[in-house]
C-alpha positions in Angstrom: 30.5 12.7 -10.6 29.6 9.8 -8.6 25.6 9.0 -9.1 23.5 7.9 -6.4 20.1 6.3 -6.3 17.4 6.0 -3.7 16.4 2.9 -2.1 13.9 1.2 -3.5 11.2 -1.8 -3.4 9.7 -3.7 -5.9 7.4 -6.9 -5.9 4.1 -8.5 -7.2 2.0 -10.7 -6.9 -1.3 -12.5 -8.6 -4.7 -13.0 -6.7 -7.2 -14.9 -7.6 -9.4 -12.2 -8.0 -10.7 -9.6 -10.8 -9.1 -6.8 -11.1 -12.2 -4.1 -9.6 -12.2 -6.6 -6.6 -8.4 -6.1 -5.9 -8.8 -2.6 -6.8 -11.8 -1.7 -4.2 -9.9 -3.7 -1.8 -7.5 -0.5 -1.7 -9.6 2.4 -2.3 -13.1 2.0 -0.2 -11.9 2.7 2.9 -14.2 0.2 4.8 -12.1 -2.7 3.4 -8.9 -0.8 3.5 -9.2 -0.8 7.3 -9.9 -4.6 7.4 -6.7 -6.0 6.4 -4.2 -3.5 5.2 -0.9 -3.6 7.8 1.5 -6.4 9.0 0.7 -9.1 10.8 -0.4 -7.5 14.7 -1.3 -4.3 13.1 -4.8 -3.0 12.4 -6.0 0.2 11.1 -8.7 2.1 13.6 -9.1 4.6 11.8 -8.9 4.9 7.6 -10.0 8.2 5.9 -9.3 8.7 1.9 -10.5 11.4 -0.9 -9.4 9.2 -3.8 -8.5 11.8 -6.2 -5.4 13.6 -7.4 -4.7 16.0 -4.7 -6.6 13.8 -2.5 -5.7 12.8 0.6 -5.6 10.0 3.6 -5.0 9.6 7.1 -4.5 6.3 8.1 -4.0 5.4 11.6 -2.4 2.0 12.6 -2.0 0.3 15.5 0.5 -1.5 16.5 1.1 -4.8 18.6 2.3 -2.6 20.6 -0.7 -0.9 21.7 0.7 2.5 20.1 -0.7 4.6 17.4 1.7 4.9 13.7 -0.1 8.0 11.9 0.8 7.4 8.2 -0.9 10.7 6.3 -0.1 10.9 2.1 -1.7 12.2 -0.9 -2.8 11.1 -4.1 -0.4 11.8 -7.0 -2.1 10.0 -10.1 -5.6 8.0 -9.8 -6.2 6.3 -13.3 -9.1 3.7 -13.3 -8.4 0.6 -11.9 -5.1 0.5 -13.1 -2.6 2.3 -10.9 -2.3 4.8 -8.0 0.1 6.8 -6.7 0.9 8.2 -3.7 3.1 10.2 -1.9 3.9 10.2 2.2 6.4 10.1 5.4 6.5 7.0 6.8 8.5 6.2 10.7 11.3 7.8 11.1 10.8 11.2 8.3 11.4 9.0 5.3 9.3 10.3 2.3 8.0 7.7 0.1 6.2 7.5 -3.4 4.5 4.3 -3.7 2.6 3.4 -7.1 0.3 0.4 -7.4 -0.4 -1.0 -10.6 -3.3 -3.3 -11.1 -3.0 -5.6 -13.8 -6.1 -7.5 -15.3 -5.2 -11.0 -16.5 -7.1 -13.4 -19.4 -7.4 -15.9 -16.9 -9.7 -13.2 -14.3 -6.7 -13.3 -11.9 -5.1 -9.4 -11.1 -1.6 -9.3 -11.1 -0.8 -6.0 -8.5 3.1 -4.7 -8.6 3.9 -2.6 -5.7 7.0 0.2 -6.7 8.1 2.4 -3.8 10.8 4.7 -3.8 12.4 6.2 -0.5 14.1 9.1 0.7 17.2 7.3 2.4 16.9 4.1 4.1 16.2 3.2 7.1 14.3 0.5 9.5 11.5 1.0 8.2 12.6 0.6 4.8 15.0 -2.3 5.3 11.2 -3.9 6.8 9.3 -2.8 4.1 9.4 -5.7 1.9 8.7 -8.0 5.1 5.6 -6.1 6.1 4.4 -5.9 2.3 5.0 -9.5 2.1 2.5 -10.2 5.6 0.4 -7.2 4.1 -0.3 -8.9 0.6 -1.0 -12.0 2.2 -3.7 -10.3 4.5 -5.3 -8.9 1.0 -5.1 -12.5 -0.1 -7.2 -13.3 2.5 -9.5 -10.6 2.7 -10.1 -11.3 -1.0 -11.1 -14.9 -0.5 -14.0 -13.8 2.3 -14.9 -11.1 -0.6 
């Protein structure tokens, strides 16, 4: 029996930031909207119930002009140490995403980005490009913090 697996993406990166900074930065929707999305995106509209069973609607806008709907739900919420989260993303591919949030000695946060996808696609074959130009927004957004 030949066994498949599921594409997949994994990175992470260390800002120069504590770890309830980095943390915030994802879960209060008023700086979610600021700089989550690739470059030429931005995010009019950002709603979240940050629980287990929770659930967001996030709205981004492309260069484009048009309007990518991305709606999910919380799986696990533990802390500030890792969420995870469940959606479809362009193009009917389901996606399970978990961010972990990792305090360091030195007050930096290392954050490692897992997803898992239903089957691949353009979207996910851009995924580590727009995570990439996504984490760097963070970065930024951090240093204004």
């Amino acid at each position: 029996m030949l066994e498949t697996t599921k594409p997949s993406l994994h990175m992470s990166r260390v800002f120069d930031a504590p770890r309830r900074l980095v943390f915030a930065a994802f879960t209060k929707p008023e700086h979610l909207a600021k700089w989550f999305g690739p470059e030429g995106f931005t995010m009019p509209s950002c709603e979240l119930d940050l629980r287990p069973g929770g659930v967001f609607r996030f709205v981004f806008r492309g260069p484009d002009g048009n309007d990518y709907p991305f709606d999910g739900e919380f799986r696990e919420v533990v802390g500030e140490e890792r969420l995870v989260y469940t959606g479809v993303i362009h193009g009917g591919v389901e996606v399970r995403t978990t961010l972990t949030f990792t305090e360091r000695g030195d007050g930096k946060t290392t954050l490692t980005v897992d997803q898992v996808y239903s089957h691949e696609s353009d979207a996910t074959r851009g995924a580590p490009e727009g995570w990439k130009q996504t984490l760097d927004h963070l970065e930024a957004f951090l240093a204004r913090s």
